[in-house]
C-alpha positions in Angstrom: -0.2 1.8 16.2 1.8 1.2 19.4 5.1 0.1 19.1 6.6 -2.6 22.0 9.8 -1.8 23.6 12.0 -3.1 21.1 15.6 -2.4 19.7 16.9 -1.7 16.0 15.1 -0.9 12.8 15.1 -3.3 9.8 14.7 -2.3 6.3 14.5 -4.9 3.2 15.5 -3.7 -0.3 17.5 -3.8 -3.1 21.0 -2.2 -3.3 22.3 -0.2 -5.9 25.6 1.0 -7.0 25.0 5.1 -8.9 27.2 5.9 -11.7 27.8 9.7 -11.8 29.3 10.9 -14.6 32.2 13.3 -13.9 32.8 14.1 -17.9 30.8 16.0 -20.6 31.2 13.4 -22.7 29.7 10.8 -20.1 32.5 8.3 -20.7 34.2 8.3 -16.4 32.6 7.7 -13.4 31.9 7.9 -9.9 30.4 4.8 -8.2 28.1 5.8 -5.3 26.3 3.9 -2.7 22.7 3.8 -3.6 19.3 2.7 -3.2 16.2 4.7 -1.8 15.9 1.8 1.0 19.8 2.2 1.4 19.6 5.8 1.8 17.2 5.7 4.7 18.9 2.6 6.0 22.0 5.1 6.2 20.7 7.8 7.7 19.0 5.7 10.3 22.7 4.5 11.2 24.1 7.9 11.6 21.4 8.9 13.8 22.7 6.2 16.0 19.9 3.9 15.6 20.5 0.1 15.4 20.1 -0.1 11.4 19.9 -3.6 9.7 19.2 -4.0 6.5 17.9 -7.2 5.0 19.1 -7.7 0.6 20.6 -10.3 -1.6 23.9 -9.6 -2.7 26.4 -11.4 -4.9 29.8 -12.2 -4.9 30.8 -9.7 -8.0 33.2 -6.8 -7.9 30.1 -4.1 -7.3 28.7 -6.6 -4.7 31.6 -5.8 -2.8 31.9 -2.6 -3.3 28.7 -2.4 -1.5 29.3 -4.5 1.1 32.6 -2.4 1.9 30.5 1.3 1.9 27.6 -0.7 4.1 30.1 -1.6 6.4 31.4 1.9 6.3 28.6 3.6 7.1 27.5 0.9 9.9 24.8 -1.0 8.8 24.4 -4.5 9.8 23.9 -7.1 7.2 24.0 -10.2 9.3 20.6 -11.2 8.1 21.3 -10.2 4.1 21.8 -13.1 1.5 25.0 -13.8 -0.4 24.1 -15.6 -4.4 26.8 -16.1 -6.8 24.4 -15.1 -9.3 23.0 -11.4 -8.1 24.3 -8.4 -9.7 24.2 -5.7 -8.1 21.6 -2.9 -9.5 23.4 -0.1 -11.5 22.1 3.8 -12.1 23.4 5.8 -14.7 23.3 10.1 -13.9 24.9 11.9 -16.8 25.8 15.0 -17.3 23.8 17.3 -19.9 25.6 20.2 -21.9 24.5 22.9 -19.0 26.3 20.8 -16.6 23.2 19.0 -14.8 23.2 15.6 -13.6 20.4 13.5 -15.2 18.8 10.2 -15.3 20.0 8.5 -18.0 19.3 4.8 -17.8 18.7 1.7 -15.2 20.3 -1.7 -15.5 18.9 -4.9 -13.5 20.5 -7.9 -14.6 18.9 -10.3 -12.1 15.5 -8.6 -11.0 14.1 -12.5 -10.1 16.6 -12.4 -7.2 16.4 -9.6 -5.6 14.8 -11.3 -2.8 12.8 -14.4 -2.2 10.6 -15.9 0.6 13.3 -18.9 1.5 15.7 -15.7 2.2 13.7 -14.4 5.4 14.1 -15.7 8.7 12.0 -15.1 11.5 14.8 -14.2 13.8 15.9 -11.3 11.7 12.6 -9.5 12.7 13.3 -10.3 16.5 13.2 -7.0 18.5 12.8 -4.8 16.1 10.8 -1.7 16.9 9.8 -0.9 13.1 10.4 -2.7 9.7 10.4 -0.7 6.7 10.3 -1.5 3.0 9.8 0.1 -0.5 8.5 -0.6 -3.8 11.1 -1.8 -5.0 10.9 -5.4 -3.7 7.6 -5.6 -5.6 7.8 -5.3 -9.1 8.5 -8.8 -9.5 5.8 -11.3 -8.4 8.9 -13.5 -6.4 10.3 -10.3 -4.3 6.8 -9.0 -4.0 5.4 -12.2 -2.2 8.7 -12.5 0.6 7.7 -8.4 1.0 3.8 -9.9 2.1 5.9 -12.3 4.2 8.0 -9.8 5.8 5.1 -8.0 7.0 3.0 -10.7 8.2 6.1 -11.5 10.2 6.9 -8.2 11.2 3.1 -7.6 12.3 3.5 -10.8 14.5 6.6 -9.7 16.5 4.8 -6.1 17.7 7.0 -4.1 14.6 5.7 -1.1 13.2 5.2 -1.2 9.7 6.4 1.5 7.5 6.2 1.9 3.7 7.3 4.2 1.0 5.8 4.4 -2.1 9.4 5.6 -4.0 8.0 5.1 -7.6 10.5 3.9 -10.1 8.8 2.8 -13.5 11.8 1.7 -15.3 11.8 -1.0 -12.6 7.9 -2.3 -13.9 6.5 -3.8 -16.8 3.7 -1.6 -17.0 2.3 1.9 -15.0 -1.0 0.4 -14.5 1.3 -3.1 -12.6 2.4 -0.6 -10.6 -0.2 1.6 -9.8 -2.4 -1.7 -8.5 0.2 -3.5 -6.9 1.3 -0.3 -4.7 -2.5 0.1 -3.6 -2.5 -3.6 -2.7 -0.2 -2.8 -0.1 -0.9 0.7 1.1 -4.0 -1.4 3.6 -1.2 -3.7 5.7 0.9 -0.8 6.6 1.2 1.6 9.7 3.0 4.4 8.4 2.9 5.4 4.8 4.9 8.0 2.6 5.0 9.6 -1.1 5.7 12.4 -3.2 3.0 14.6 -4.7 3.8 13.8 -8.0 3.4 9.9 -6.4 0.1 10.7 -5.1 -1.4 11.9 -8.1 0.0 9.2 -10.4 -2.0 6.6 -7.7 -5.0 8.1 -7.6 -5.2 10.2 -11.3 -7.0 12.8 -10.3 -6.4 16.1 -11.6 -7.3 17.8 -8.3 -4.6 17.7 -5.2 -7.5 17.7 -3.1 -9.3 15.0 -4.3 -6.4 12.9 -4.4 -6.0 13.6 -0.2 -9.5 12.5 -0.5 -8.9 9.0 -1.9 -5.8 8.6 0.4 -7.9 9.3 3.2 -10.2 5.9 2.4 -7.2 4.0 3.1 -7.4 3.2 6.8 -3.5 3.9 7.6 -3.0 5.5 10.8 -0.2 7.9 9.7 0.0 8.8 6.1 3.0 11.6 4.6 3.4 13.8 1.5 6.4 15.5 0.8 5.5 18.4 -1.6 9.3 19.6 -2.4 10.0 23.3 -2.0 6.5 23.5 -0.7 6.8 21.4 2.6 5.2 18.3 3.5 1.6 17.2 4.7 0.7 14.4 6.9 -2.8 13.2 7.7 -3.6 11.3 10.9 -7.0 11.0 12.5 -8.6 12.9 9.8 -6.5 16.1 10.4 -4.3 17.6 7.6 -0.9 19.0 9.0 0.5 21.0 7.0 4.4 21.9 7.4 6.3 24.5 5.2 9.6 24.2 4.1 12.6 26.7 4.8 14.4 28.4 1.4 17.6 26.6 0.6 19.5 27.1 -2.0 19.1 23.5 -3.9 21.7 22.0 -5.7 20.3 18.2 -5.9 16.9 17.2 -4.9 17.5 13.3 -5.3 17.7 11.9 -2.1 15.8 14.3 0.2 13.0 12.3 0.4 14.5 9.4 1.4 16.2 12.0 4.1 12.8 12.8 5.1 11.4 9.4 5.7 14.7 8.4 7.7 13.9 11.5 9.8 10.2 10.3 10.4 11.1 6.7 11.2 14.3 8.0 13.6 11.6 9.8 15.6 8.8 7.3 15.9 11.8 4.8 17.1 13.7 7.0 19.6 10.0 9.1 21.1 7.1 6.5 19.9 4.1 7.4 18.0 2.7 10.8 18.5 -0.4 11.2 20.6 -1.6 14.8 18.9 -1.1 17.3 16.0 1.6 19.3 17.8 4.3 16.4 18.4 2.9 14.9 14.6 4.2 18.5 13.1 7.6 18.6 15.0 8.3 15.1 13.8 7.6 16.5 10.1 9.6 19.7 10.6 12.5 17.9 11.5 12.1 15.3 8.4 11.7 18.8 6.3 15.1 20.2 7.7 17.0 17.0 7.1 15.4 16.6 3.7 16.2 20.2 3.2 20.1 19.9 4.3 20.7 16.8 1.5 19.3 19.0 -1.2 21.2 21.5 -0.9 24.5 19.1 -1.6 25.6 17.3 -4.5 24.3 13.5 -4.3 21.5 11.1 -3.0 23.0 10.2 0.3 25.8 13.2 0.7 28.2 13.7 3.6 26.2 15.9 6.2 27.9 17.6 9.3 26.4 16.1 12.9 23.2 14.8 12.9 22.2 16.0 16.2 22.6 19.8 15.2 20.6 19.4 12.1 17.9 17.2 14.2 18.2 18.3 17.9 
């Protein structure tokens, strides 16, 4: 898993724009940047690393609304796509009668474009020191064959690969679609992430420890679990490494993963892949503290002080 001397890290995914409701009665609005490839594609920029990020957009009013809070948050889109036919993505977070934001519903009005093999380039992979992607370029068979191509192509300019699982099922026809295609993928990649609750929807067993055990057959170099208030695990070489988290007082938990793999990714691209268990557990401490720090705010990607004195 070495990594060349390249520059900039390049993430592919789908945008989204999240509706937070601001009312009881659910009936006004805030519009928020979102996106769990667009959150760690943020937090990569305000680390200071060269952040591209690789979609389809369209030309529609929430198109550019997301092109405008990209731009404001520094990410470069020279390499995206521009349709007159994509819509943008929309979330819907509501408010319950205690006050607490929750999922209510998912709208995807074009999911056959949200990316397609004729939209890559090989140049947009040039010098770039790790590509990074989600599952949510393959629930449909056309976004899910340009992701195989952006790896291969990634693979063959000296990237590191990095994948996170960041299960969505309102995005797939089916659980078991999901399940398969996601362990399809898992082989081609260098680095991969997911939740707990991710890993035991994979593998179905009712044991946490027989899960590990089926995620250790997959011959990954670096793989993560965040495990919420518990911490996270990683497993390389065979070893388990095992990081608690701090106590925070949490106010929003959606987000902080994403927080965490940007953390991960921001490490292996500024001080290269870990050669032992000691530097492998201060990369996931750090992802832990940043994680931490977005949970205890209001928001998937919320405004955080400096980045440098939450990660020194």
């Amino acid at each position: 898993m070495a990594m060349r001397n390249h520059q900039g890290i390049l993430t592919i995914g789908d945008a989204f724009i999240d509706y937070v409701s601001i009312t009881k009665n659910n009936d006004k609005y805030n519009q928020k940047l979102g996106g769990a490839t667009v959150n760690v594609a943020v937090h990569l920029s305000r680390f200071g690393v060269p952040s591209y990020y690789l979609t389809k957009l369209g030309i529609e009013r929430d198109s550019i609304f997301v092109k405008n809070e990209m731009a404001k948050e520094g990410l470069n889109l020279y390499y995206s796509i521009e349709s007159n036919t994509k819509m943008i993505s929309k979330v819907f977070v509501h408010l319950d009668k205690d006050g607490e934001r929750q999922f209510h519903s998912y709208e995807n009005e074009t999911p056959e474009e949200v990316i397609l093999s004729e939209d890559l380039t090989e140049e947009a992979f040039d010098d770039k020191k790790i590509f990074y992607f989600g599952s949510g370029t393959l629930f449909h068979p056309k976004a899910q064959e340009a992701t195989k191509k952006a790896i291969t192509i990634a693979k063959e300019k000296g990237s590191l690969v990095a994948f996170d699982a960041n299960i969505r099922l309102q995005r797939w026809k089916s659980a078991d679609e999901c399940r398969k295609t996601i362990l399809k993928f898992i082989p081609f990649v260098d680095v991969f992430k997911l939740s707990m609750e991710e890993l035991t929807f994979l593998f179905q067993k009712t044991n946490f420890e027989e899960n590990i055990e089926m995620l250790k057959e997959f011959e990954v170099p670096f793989k993560l679990i965040t495990m919420g208030n518990l911490g996270a695990l990683g497993i390389w070489r065979e070893e388990e490494i095992y990081v608690p988290a701090q106590k925070v007082v949490v106010k929003d938990t959606n987000g902080a993963g994403d927080a965490f793999m940007a953390t991960i990714l921001f490490h292996l691209y500024k001080n290269g892949v870990p050669k032992n268990v000691r530097e492998w557990r201060k990369y996931i401490a750090a992802a832990n503290r940043l994680g931490e720090e977005v949970a205890t705010k209001y928001g998937s990607l919320p405004t955080l002080r400096n980045y440098s004195n939450i990660i020194p």
